[in-house]
N, C-alpha and C positions, 0 to 999 in steps of 0.2 A: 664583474661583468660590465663594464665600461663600455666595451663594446656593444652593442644596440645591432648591427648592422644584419646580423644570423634573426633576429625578432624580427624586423622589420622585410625580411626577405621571406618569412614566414609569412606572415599578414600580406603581404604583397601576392605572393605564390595562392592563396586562397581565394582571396578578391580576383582574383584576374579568373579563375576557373570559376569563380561563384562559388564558391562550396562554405560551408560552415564549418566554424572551426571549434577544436576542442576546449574545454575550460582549460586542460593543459596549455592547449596553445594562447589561449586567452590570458593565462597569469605570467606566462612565460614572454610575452609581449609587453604586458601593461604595469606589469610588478616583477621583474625578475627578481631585484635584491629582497621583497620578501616574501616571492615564494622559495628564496634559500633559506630565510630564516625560519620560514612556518613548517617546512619539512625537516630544520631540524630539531625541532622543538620533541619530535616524539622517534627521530631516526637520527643517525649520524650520516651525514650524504656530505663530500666534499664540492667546494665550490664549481659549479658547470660550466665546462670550457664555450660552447657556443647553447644557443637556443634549444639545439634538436635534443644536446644533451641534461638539457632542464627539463623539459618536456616529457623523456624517457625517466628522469628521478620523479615529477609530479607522479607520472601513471604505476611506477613501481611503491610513491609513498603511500597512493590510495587503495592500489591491492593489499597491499601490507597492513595497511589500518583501517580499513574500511570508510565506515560511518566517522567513528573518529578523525580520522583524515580529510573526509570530505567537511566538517566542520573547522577543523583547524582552516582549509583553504578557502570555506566560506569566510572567514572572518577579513581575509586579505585580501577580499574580490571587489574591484573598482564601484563595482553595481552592487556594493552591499545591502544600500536601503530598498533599491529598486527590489529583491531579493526578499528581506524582510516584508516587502511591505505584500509580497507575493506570498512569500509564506504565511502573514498575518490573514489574507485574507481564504486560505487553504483551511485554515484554523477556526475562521469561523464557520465556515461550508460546512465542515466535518462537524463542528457541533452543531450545525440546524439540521444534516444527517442524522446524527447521534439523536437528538430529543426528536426527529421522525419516527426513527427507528424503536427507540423508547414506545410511544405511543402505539404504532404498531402492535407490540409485543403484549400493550395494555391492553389492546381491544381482539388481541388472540385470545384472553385469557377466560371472559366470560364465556367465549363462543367452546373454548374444550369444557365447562363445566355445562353448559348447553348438549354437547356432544354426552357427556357423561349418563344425562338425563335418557335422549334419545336411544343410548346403549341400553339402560335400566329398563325403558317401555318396550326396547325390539326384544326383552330377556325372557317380559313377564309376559309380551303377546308370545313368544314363543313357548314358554308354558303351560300359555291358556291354551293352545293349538295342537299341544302334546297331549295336553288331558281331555280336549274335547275329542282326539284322534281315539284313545281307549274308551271312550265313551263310547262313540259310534262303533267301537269294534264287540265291546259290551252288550252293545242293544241289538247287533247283529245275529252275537252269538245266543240270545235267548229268544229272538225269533226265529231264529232257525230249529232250535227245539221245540216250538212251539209247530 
């Protein structure tokens, strides 16, 4: 891929519309030689005659592999650290999440054995309620033979 001129008219063709471009089109501009080599580390893709056709082997290595793939092409992305350091701080969020979350779960936990109690008092007032009912129906029916 010596040739440069098919990336370069990529990156050009996007800049002039404003548009953002894809990580394919991003590795396939700023790393061609190794996003040949990182796509073949897990596939066999032969060398890409221009740009478009690097581009179409990135998006067909990444369907193909997924997560996998998309790690292999994170490792030969110009902006690695910048990426890392994004991801590192994803990593902490998600565990000041996580021990949120945790505590949460801690202070649901007296309020169901709270709820448990409340179940037990609405059990026995309704029992008291059931035998005060035949009670009254009790004193009813012996007043009335009286």
């Amino acid at each position: 891929m010596s040739n440069n001129y098919p990336f370069l008219y990529i990156k050009e063709e996007n800049m002039k519309k404003n548009n953002k471009i894809t990580i394919y089109e991003y590795l396939a501009i700023n790393v061609p030689d190794e996003s040949h080599k990182a796509i073949n580390t897990l596939g066999n893709y032969k060398r890409a005659k221009d740009g478009y056709e690097l581009i179409g082997q990135l998006k067909h290595f990444v369907r193909s592999h997924k997560e996998d793939g998309l790690k292999v092409l994170s490792e030969i992305h110009p902006d690695k650290e910048l990426i890392e350091l994004s991801c590192n701080s994803c990593k902490k969020l998600q565990e000041k999440n996580n021990n949120f979350s945790n505590l949460v779960e801690e202070s649901k936990k007296p309020k169901e054995k709270d709820n448990s109690k409340i179940n037990q008092e609405n059990l026995s007032f309704s029992k008291m309620a059931v035998f005060g009912g035949f009670l009254l129906i009790a004193l009813a029916l012996i007043t009335k033979k009286n």
